[in-house]
C-alpha positions, 0 to 999 in steps of 0.5 A: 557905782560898782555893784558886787553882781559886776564885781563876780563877772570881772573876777571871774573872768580873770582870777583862779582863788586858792584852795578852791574848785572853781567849779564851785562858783559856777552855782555859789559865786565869790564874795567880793569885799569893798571895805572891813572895820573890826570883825565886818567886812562889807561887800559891794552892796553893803552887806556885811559879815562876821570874819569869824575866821581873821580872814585866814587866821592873819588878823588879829587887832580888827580890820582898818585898825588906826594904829597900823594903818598909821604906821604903814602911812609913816613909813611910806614917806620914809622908806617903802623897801631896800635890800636885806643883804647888805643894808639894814633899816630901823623898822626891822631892827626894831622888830627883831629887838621885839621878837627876842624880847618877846619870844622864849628866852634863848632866841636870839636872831630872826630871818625874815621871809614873807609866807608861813611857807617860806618861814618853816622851808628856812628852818628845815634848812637851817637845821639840815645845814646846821648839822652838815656844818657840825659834821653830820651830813647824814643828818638829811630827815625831818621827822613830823606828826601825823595830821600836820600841816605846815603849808604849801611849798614843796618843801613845807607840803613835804613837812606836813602830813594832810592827805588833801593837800598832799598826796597829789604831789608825793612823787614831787616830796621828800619822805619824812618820819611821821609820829603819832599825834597827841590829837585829844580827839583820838584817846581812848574812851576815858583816856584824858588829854594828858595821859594821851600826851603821855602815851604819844609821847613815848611813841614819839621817843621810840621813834627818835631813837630809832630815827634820830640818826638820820633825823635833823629836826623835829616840827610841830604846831604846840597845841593846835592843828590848825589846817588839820581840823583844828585838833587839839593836845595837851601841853605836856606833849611839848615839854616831853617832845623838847626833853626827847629831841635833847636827848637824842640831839635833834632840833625841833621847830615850833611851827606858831604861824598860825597859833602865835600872837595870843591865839592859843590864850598865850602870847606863844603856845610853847609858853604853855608848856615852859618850853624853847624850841630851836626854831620858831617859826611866825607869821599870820598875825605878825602884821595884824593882817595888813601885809605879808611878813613871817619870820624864824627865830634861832638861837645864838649856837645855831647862828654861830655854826654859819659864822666863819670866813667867806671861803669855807663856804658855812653861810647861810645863802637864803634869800627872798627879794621883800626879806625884812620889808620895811612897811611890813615891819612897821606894820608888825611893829604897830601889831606888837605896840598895841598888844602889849600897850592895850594887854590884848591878850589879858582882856582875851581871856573874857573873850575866850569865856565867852565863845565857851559860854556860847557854844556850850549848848551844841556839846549835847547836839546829836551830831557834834562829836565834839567843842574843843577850845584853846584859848582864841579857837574853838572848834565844833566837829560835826558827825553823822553819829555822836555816839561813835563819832562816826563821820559823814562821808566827805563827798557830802559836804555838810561843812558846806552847807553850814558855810552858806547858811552862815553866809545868809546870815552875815557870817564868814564861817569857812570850814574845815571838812565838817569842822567849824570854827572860830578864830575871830579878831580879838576886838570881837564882842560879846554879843557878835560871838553869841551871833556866830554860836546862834548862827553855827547851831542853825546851820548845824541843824540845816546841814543834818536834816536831811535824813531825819536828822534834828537837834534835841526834840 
């Protein structure tokens, strides 16, 4: 039988893991997974953990769960894939009949790609070729905010505006305007989520009119930053930023790869705030987990700006080889099937009760700055100092030491820097939260010891 020890030697041997110093498995050697169920995945030896994090936010509806796996199995007798361009097929039509019914009205075509990366790369063409159809070839900036992340393609890294991932590569990138942002985490001392929204929002007005000009798009994650520590904002930064983005005639991208499909407590974030983007770009959760698919969704003015004769040269000449493939449609077809037939996100809410009543005890902790939670993620922001939220240096890793801690206990808890967090699957139980919250305060006391450092008394 294979063991996990002989699993780690292969892998090893062959396999560079993303967002990782490989150096590191030198002392803490990868994880190898044979089987998942629910909330557990269980390793060569039968040890099992927690996915607290939806094995990078993609799994919403449990591993292995029936009514996908099923899906996928059907449409593998049928059809595994076909060109896009060209050729259509059910699954996809059906799932673009889902998206714009479900999405925000107004949103009314859907091009498919398989990465969040490859969904906001084709929105920030699509605008900037919007406009150059329009007349405005001037119209060549994107304009962001600050702390923003929207993957790792040169074009989305570009977009995004996390130093870790970036900086490396900014001889490679395009320069974006970056606006303030609305991160409640940042306010002044008794400023509330709201009236800090309101503030951004004026900055963020400012700069458009400044920008705008040159600026073909504005793009955004409503209400969450996720890769950016999980920071969190206020609805109301959305409904000013879509009225601003009107006004001085720019398109904004809803970038909700990673806060769509309940996570936030909504279907979509951008409900929350009444609004509609011009783009909205999905993936993650899209197929539940099971195979890579995301997708951009426009409106009918954007898709009309490209309609015309071949030869005026106005398509929209974007492809990628599994666009639209038909085992992942069918998987995003079973993952939507089964949140509306089973009202996930209803029976969420008693979810999200939970995780806040689980972790309430670590907002006095000594070195939380912070528990922050929207809907289906909370996040525990660890400090060296509580009182002015002075953060511990970053060649510490004390986020990392909660990691491992959590390991030992059956716990997948990967940080961010030395933020915690969960986004579980939404079939998790009350009872396996309160694991996760017990689990996190021990490895937030583990982490802080060292210098004397403990939790009340």
């Amino acid at each position: 039988m294979t063991t996990t020890e002989e699993m780690v030697r292969r892998d090893l041997s062959v396999l560079w893991h993303p967002c990782t110093q490989m150096k590191d498995h030198e002392s803490w050697p990868p994880i190898p997974i044979r089987s998942g169920s629910g909330v557990w995945l269980e390793d060569f030896d039968g040890r099992r953990y927690i996915d607290a994090i939806s094995s990078w936010w993609v799994n919403l509806l449990g591993h292995c769960q029936p009514d996908i796996s099923a899906a996928i199995r059907d449409q593998l007798e049928q059809l595994e894939h076909v060109i896009l361009a060209g050729f259509s097929h059910e699954p996809v039509v059906r799932l673009s009949e889902q998206l714009v019914r479900i999405t925000p009205a107004g949103l009314s075509r859907c091009f498919y790609a398989d990465n969040g990366s490859a969904a906001v790369e084709i929105a920030i063409k699509m605008s900037f070729h919007y406009w150059r159809n329009q007349g405005h070839p001037e119209k060549t900036r994107l304009m962001n905010l600050s702390n923003s992340y929207h993957g790792e393609t040169l074009g989305a890294l570009a977009a995004g505006d996390v130093a870790l991932y970036k900086d490396t590569y900014a001889p490679l990138l395009r320069q974006p305007v970056t606006a303030p942002s609305p991160d409640a985490f940042s306010g002044e001392p008794g400023e509330t989520a709201a009236e800090l929204a309101a503030r951004r929002a004026d900055e963020l007005d400012a700069l458009l009119e400044e920008h705008a000009h040159e600026v073909c798009a504005l793009i955004l994650e409503p209400l969450v930053q996720c890769a950016g520590s999980m920071r969190m904002y206020h609805p109301l930064y959305l409904r000013r930023a879509r009225e601003a983005c009107d006004r001085h005639g720019v398109h904004l991208i809803a970038d909700e790869i990673a806060v769509g499909f309940g996570r936030t407590g909504t279907l979509f974030a951008c409900e929350q705030a009444g609004i509609r983007p011009d783009f909205l770009c999905l993936g993650k959760g899209l197929t539940g987990g099971f195979l890579p698919l995301s997708a951009v969704l426009c409106t009918e003015e954007i898709y009309a700006a490209f309609y015309d004769d071949y030869q005026n040269l106005r398509a929209f000449l974007h492809s990628h080889s599994y666009t639209g493939n038909p085992l992942a449609c069918a998987a995003a077809n079973a993952t939507l099937d089964v949140l509306e037939r089973e009202r996930v996100i209803e029976a969420n809410q008693e979810r999200i009760r939970w995780m806040g009543e689980a972790t309430r005890e670590l907002r006095d902790h000594p070195h939380v700055a912070d528990v922050r939670q929207t809907g289906m993620i909370l996040a525990i922001e660890m400090v060296r100092d509580r009182s002015n939220r002075e953060p511990y240096p970053w060649t510490e890793r004390r986020g990392q030491q909660v990691y491992r801690h959590a390991l030992s206990q059956g716990c997948l808890l990967r940080p961010l820097g030395d933020v915690i967090y969960f986004m579980p699957p939404y079939v998790i139980n009350r009872e396996e939260i309160a694991t996760l919250a017990r689990v996190a305060g021990e490895g937030i006391d583990l982490a802080t010891r060292d210098r004397g450092d403990r939790r009340r008394g």
